[in-house]
Biopython code that builds the backbone (N, CA, C, O; Angstrom):
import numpy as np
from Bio.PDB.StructureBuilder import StructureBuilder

atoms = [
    (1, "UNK", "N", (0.846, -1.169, 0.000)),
    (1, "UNK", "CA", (0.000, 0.000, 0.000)),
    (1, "UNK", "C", (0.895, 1.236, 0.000)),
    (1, "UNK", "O", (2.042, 1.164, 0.442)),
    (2, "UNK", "N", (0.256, 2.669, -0.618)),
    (2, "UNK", "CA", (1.472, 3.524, -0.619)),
    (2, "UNK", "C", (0.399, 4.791, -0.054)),
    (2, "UNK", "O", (-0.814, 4.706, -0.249)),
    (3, "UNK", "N", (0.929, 5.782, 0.557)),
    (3, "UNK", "CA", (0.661, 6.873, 1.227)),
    (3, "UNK", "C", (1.496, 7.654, 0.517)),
    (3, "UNK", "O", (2.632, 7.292, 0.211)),
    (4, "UNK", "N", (0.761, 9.297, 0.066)),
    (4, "UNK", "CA", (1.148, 10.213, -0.563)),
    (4, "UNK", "C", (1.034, 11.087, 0.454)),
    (4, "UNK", "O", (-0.074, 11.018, 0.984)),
    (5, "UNK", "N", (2.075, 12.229, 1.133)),
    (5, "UNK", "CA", (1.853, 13.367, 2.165)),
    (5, "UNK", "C", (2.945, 14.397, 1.149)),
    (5, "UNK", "O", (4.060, 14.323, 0.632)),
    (6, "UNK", "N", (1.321, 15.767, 1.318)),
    (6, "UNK", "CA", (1.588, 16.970, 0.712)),
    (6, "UNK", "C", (2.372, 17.508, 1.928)),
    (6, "UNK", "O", (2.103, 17.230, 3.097)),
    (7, "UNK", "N", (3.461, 18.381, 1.476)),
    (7, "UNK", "CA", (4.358, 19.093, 2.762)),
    (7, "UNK", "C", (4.565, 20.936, 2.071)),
    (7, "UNK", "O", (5.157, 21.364, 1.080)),
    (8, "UNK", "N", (3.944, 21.464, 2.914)),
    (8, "UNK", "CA", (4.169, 22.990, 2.396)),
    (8, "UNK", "C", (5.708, 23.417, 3.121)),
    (8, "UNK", "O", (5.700, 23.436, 4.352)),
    (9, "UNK", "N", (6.690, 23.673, 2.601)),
    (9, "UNK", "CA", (8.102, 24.275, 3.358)),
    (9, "UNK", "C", (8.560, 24.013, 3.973)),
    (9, "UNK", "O", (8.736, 24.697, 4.981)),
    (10, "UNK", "N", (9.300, 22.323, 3.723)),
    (10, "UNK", "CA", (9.468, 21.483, 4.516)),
    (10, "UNK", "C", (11.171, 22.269, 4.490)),
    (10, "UNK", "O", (11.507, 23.315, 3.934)),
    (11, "UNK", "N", (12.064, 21.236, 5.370)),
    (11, "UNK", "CA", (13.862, 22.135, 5.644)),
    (11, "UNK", "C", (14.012, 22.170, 4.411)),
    (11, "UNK", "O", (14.143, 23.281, 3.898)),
    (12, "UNK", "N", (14.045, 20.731, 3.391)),
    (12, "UNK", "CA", (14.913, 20.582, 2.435)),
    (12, "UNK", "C", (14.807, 20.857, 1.198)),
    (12, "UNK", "O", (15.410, 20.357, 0.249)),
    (13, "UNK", "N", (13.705, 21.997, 1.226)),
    (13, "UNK", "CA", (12.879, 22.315, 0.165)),
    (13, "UNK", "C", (12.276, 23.615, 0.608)),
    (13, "UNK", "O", (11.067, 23.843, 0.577)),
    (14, "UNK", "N", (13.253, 24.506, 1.048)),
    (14, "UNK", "CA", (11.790, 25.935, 1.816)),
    (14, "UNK", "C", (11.349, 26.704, 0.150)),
    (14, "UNK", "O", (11.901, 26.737, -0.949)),
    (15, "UNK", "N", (10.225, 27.181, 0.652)),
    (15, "UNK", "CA", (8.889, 27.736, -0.277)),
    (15, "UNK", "C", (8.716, 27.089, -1.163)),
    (15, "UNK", "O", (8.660, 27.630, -2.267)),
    (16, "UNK", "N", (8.539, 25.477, -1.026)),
    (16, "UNK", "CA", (8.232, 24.586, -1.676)),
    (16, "UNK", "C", (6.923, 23.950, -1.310)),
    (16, "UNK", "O", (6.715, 24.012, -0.098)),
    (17, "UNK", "N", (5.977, 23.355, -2.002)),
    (17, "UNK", "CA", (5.457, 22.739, -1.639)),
    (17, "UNK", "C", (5.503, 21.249, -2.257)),
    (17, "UNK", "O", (5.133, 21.175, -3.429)),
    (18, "UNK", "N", (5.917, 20.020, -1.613)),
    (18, "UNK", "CA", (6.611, 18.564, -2.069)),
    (18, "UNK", "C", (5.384, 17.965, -1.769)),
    (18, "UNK", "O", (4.508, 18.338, -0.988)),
    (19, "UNK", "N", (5.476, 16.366, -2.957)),
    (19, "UNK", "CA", (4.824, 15.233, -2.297)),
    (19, "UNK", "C", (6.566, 14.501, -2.194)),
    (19, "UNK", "O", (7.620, 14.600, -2.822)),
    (20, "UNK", "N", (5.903, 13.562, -0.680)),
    (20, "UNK", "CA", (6.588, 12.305, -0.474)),
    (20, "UNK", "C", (5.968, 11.244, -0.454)),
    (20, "UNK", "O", (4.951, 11.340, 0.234)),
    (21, "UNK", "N", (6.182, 9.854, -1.086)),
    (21, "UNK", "CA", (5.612, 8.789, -1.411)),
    (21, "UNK", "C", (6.265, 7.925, 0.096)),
    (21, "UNK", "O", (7.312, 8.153, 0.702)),
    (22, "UNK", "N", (5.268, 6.961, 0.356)),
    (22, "UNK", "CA", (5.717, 6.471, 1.568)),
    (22, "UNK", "C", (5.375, 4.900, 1.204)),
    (22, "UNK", "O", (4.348, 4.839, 0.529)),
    (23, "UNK", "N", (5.927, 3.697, 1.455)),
    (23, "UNK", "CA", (5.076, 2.099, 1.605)),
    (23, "UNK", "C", (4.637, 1.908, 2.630)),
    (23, "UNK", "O", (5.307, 1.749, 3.651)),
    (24, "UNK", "N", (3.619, 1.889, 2.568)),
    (24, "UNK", "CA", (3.422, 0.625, 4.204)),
    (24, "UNK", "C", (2.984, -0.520, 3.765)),
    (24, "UNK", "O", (2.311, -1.015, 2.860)),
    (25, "UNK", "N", (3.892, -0.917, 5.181)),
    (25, "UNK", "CA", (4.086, -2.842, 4.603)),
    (25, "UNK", "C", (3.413, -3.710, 5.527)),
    (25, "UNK", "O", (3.246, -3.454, 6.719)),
    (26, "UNK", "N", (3.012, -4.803, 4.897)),
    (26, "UNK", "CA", (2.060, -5.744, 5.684)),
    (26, "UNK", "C", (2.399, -5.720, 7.270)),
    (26, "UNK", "O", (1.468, -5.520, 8.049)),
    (27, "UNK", "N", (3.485, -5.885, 7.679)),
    (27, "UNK", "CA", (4.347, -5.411, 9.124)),
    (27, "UNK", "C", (3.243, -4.166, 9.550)),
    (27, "UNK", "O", (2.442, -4.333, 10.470)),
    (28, "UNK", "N", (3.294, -3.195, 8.941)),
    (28, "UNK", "CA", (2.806, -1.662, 9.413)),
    (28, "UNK", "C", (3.831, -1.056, 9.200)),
    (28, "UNK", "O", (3.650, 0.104, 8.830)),
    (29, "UNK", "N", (5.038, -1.442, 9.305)),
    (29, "UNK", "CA", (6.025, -0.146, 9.141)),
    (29, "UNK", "C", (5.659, 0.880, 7.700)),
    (29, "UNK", "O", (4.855, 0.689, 6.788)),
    (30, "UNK", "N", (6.410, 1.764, 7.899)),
    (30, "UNK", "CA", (6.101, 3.090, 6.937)),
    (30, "UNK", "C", (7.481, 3.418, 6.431)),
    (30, "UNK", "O", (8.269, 3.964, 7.203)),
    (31, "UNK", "N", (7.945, 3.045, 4.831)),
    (31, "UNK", "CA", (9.216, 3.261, 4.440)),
    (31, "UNK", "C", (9.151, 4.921, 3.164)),
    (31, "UNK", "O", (8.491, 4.943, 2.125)),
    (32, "UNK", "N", (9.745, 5.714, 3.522)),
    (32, "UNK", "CA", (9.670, 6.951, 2.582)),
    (32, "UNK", "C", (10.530, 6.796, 1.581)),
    (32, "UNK", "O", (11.690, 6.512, 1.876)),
    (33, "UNK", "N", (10.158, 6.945, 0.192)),
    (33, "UNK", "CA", (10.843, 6.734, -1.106)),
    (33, "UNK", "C", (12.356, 7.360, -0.164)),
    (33, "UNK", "O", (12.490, 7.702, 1.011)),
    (34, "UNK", "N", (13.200, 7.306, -1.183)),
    (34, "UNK", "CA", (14.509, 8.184, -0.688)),
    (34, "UNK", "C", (14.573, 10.329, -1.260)),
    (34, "UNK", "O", (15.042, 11.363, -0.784)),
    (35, "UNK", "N", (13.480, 9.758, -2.958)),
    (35, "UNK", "CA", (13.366, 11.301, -2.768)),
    (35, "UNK", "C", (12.093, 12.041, -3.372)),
    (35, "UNK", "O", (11.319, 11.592, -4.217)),
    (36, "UNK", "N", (12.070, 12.851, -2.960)),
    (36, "UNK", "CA", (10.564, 13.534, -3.624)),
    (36, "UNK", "C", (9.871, 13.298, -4.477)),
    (36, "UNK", "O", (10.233, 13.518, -5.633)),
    (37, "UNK", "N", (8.646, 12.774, -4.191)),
    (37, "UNK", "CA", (7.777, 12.589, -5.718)),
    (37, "UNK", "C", (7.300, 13.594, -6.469)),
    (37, "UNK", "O", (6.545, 13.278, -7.389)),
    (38, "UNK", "N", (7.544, 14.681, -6.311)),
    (38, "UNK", "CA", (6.972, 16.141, -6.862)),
    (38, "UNK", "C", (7.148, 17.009, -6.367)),
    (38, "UNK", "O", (6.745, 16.956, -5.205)),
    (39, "UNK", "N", (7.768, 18.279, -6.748)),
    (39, "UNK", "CA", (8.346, 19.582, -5.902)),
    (39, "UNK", "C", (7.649, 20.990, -7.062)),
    (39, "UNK", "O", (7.724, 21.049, -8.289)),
    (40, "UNK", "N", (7.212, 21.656, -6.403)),
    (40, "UNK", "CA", (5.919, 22.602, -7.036)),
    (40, "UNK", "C", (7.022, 23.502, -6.394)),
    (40, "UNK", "O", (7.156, 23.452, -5.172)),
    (41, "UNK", "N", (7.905, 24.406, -7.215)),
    (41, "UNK", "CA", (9.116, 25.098, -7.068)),
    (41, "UNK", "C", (7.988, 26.513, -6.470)),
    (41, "UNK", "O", (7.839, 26.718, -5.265)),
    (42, "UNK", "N", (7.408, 27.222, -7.366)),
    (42, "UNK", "CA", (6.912, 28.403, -6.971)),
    (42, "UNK", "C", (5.855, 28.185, -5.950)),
    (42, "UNK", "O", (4.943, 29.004, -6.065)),
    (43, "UNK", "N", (5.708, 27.380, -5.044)),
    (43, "UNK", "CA", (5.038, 27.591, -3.813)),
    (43, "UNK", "C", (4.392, 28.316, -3.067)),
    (43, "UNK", "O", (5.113, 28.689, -2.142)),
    (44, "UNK", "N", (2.919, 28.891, -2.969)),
    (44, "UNK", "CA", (2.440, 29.201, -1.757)),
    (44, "UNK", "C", (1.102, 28.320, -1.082)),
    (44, "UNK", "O", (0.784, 27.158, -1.339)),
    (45, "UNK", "N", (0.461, 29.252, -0.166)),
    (45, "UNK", "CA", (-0.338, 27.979, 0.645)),
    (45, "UNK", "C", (-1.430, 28.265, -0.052)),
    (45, "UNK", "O", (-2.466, 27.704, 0.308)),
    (46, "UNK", "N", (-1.483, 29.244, -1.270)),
    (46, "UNK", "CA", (-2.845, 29.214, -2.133)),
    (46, "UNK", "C", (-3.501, 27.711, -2.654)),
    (46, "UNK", "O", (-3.061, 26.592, -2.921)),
    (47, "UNK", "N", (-4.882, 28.429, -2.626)),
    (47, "UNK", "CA", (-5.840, 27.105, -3.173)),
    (47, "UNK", "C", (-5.503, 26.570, -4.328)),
    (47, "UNK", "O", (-5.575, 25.386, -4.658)),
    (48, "UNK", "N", (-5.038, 27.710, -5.089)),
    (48, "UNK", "CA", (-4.453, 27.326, -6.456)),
    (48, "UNK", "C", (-3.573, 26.434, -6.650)),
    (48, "UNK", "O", (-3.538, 25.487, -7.435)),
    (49, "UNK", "N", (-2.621, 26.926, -5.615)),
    (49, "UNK", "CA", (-0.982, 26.209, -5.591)),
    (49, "UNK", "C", (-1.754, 24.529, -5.260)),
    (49, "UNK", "O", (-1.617, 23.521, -5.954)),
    (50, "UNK", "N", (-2.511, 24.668, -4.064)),
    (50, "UNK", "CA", (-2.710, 23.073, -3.567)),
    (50, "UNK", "C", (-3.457, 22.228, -4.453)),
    (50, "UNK", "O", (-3.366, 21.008, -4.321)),
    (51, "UNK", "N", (-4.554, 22.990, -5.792)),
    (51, "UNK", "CA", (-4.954, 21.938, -6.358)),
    (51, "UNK", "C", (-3.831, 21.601, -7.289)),
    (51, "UNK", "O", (-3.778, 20.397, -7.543)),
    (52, "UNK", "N", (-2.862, 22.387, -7.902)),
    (52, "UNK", "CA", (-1.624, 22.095, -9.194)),
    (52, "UNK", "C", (-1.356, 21.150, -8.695)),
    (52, "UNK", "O", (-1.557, 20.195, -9.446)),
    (53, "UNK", "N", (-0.788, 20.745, -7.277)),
    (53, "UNK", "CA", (0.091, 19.391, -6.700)),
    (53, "UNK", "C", (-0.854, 18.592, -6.280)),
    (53, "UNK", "O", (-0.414, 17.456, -6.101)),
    (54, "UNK", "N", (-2.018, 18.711, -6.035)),
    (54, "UNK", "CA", (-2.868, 17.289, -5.812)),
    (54, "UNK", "C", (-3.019, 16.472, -7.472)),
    (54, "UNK", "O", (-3.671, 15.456, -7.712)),
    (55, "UNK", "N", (-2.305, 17.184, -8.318)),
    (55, "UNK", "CA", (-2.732, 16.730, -9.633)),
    (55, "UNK", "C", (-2.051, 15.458, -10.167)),
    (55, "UNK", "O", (-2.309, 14.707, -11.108)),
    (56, "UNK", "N", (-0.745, 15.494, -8.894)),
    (56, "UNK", "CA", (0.060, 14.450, -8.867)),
    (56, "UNK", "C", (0.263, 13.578, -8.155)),
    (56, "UNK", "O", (1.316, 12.980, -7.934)),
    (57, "UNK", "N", (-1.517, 13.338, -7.422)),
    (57, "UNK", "CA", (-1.426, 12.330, -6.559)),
    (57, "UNK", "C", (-2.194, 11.280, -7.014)),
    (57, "UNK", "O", (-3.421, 11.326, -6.926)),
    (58, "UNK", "N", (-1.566, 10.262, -7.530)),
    (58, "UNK", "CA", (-2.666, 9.033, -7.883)),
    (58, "UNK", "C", (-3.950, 9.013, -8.087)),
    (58, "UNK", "O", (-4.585, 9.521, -7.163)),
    (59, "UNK", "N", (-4.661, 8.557, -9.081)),
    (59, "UNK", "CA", (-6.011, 8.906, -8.981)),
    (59, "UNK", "C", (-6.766, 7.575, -7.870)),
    (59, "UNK", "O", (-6.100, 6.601, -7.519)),
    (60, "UNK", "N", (-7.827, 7.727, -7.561)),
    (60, "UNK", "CA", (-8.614, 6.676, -6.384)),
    (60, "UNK", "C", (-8.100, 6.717, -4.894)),
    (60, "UNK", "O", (-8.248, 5.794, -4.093)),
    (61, "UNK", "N", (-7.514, 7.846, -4.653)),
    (61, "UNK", "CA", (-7.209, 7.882, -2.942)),
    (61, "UNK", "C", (-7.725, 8.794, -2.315)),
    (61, "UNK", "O", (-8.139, 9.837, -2.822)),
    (62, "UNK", "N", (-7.760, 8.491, -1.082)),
    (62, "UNK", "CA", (-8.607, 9.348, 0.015)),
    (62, "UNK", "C", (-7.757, 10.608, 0.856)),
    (62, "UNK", "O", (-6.551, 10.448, 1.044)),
    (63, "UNK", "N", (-8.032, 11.116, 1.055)),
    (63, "UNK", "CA", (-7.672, 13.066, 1.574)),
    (63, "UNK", "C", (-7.736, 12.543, 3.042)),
    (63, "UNK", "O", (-8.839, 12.122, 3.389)),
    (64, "UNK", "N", (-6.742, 12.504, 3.945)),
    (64, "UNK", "CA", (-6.888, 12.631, 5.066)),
    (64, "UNK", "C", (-6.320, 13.900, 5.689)),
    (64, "UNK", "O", (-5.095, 13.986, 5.775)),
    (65, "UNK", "N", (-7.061, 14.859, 6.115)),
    (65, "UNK", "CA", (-6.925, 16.067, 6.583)),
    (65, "UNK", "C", (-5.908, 16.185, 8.027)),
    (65, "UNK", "O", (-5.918, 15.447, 9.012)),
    (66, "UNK", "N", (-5.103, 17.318, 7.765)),
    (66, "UNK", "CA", (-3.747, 17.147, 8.732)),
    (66, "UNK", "C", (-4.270, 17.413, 10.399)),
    (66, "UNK", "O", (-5.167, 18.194, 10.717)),
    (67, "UNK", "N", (-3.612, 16.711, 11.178)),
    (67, "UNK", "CA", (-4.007, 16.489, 12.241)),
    (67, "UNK", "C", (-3.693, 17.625, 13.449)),
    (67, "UNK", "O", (-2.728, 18.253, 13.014)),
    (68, "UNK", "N", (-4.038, 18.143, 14.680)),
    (68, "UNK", "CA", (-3.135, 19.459, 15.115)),
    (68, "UNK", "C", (-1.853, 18.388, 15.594)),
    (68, "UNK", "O", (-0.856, 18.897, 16.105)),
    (69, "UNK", "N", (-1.903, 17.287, 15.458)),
    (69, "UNK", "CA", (-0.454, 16.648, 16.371)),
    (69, "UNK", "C", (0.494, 16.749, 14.707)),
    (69, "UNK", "O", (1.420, 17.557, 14.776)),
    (70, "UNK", "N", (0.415, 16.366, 13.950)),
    (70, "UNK", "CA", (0.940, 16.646, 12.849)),
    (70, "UNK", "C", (1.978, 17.402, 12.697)),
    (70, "UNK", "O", (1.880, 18.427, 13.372)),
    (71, "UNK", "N", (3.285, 17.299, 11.871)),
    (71, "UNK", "CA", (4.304, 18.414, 12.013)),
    (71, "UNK", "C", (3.756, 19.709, 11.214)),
    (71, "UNK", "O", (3.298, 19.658, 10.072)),
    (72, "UNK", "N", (3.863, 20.748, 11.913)),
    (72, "UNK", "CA", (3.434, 21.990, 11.164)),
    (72, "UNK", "C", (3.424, 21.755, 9.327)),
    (72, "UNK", "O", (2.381, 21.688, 8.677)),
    (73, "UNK", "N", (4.537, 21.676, 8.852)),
    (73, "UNK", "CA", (4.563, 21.386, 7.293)),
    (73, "UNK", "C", (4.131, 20.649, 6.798)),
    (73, "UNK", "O", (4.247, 20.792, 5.581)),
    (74, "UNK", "N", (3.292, 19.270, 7.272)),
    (74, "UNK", "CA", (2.242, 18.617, 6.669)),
    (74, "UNK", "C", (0.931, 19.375, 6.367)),
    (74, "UNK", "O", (0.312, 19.875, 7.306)),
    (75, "UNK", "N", (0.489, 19.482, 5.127)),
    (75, "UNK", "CA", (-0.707, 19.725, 4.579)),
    (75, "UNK", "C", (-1.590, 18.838, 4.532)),
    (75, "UNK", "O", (-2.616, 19.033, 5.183)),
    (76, "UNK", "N", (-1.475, 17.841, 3.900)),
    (76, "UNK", "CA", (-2.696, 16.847, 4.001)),
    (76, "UNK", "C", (-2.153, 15.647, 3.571)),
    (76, "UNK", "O", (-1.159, 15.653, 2.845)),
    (77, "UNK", "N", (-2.797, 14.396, 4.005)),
    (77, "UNK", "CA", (-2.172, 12.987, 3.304)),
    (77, "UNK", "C", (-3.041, 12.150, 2.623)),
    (77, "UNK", "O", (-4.217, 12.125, 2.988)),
    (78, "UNK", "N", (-2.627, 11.377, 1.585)),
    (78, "UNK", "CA", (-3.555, 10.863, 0.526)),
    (78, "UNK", "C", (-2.742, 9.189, 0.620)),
    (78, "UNK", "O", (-1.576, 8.827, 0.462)),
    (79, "UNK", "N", (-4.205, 8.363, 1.001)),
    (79, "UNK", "CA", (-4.009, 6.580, 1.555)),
    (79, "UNK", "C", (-4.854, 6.122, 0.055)),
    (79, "UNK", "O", (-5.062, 4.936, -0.199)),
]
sb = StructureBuilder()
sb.init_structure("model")
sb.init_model(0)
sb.init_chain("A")
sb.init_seg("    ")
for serial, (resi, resn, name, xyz) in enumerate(atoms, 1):
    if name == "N":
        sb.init_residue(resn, " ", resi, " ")
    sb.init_atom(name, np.array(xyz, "f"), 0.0, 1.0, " ", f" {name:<3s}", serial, name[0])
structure = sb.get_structure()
């Protein structure tokens, strides 16, 4: 199974907004590709900006809305 998490200005990428692709494995563990699945260079937290990069999230997955425990730079995650 793979998990997609939108990140608005994360360290390694500031005024970026990235996807990172993640596996989770029958175990449960959670392995993160090694590098970005998509980096939306001109970045802001506009509606605009967030639908351009949802455009590159797999089609048939679900929006799980970011949590307040969540690291600040998570936007939203797609299971």
């Amino acid at each position: 199974m793979e998990m997609f998490v939108i990140y608005f200005n994360p360290s390694d990428f500031v005024g970026c907004m990235v996807i990172r692709r993640f596996s989770i494995c029958g175990d449960g563990a959670i392995l993160p590709d090694e590098q970005a699945w998509y980096v939306h260079s001109a970045a802001d937290r506009s509606r605009e900006c967030l639908e351009d990069v949802r455009q590159h999230i797999p089609s048939g997955l679900t929006c799980i809305k970011r949590s307040l425990y969540d690291d600040p730079v998570i936007v939203e995650t797609w299971v």
